[in-house]
Structure formats: C-alpha cells, structure tokens
C-alpha positions in Angstrom: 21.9 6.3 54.5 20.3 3.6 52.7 16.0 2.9 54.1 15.9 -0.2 56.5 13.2 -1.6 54.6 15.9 -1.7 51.1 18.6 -3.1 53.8 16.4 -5.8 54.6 15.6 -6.5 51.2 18.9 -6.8 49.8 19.5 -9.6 52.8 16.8 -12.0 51.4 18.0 -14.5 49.3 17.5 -13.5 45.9 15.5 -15.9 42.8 18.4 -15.3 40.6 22.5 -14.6 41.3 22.5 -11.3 38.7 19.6 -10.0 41.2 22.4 -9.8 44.2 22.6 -6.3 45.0 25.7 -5.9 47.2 25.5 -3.1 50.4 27.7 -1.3 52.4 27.0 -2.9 55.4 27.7 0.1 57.8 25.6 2.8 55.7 23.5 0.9 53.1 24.8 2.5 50.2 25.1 0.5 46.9 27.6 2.6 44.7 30.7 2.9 45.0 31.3 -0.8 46.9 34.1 -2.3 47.4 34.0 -6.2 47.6 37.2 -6.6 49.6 36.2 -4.2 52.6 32.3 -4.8 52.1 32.3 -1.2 52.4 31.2 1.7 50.5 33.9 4.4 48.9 32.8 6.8 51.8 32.6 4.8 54.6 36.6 2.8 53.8 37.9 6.4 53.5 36.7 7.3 56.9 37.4 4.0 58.9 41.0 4.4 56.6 41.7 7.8 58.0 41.2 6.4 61.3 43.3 3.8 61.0 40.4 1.3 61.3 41.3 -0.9 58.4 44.5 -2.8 58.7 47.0 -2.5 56.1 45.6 0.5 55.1 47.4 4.1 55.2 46.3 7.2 52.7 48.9 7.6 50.2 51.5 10.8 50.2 54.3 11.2 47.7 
C-alpha cells in the first residue's frame, strides 16, 4: 500500500505528460498497472477471482 502523501501527488497535474505516473487506484501501487482496469496486477486478480470485473473469468484448459 502505496503512502497517502505519493497518492496525492500522483493526482496533481503534472508540468510535463512523461512525468504522469499512473496508480492503482484501490492500493496505490505503480507496477504492474494495467491501463484498461486502472488497477494493479494484484488487485485485478483478486476483484477477477471474485467475479468483480465483468467479462473476466481465470483461464483453465
């Protein structure tokens, strides 16, 4: 979990575009983000598992 003072910072508007520094926005964390949930690899396999994300099933074969 990702300080609330670094949350709050990456939600300013930033001087320059390659500054943007894109955050889950349940947890905070900044690797492993995934644009098309806005989540973090963690937090879309645990809302996926739930069945929390439409669409969304864990593979079996």
């Amino acid at each position: 979990m990702a300080k609330k003072s670094v949350i709050a910072r990456s939600k300013k508007p930033v001087k320059f575009a390659s500054r943007v520094v894109r955050r889950c926005y349940r947890c905070g964390r900044k690797h492993g983000y995934m644009r098309d949930f806005d989540l973090c690899r963690i937090c879309f396999r645990e809302f996926a598992n739930q069945g929390k994300i439409p669409g969304i099933k864990k593979s079996s074969w």
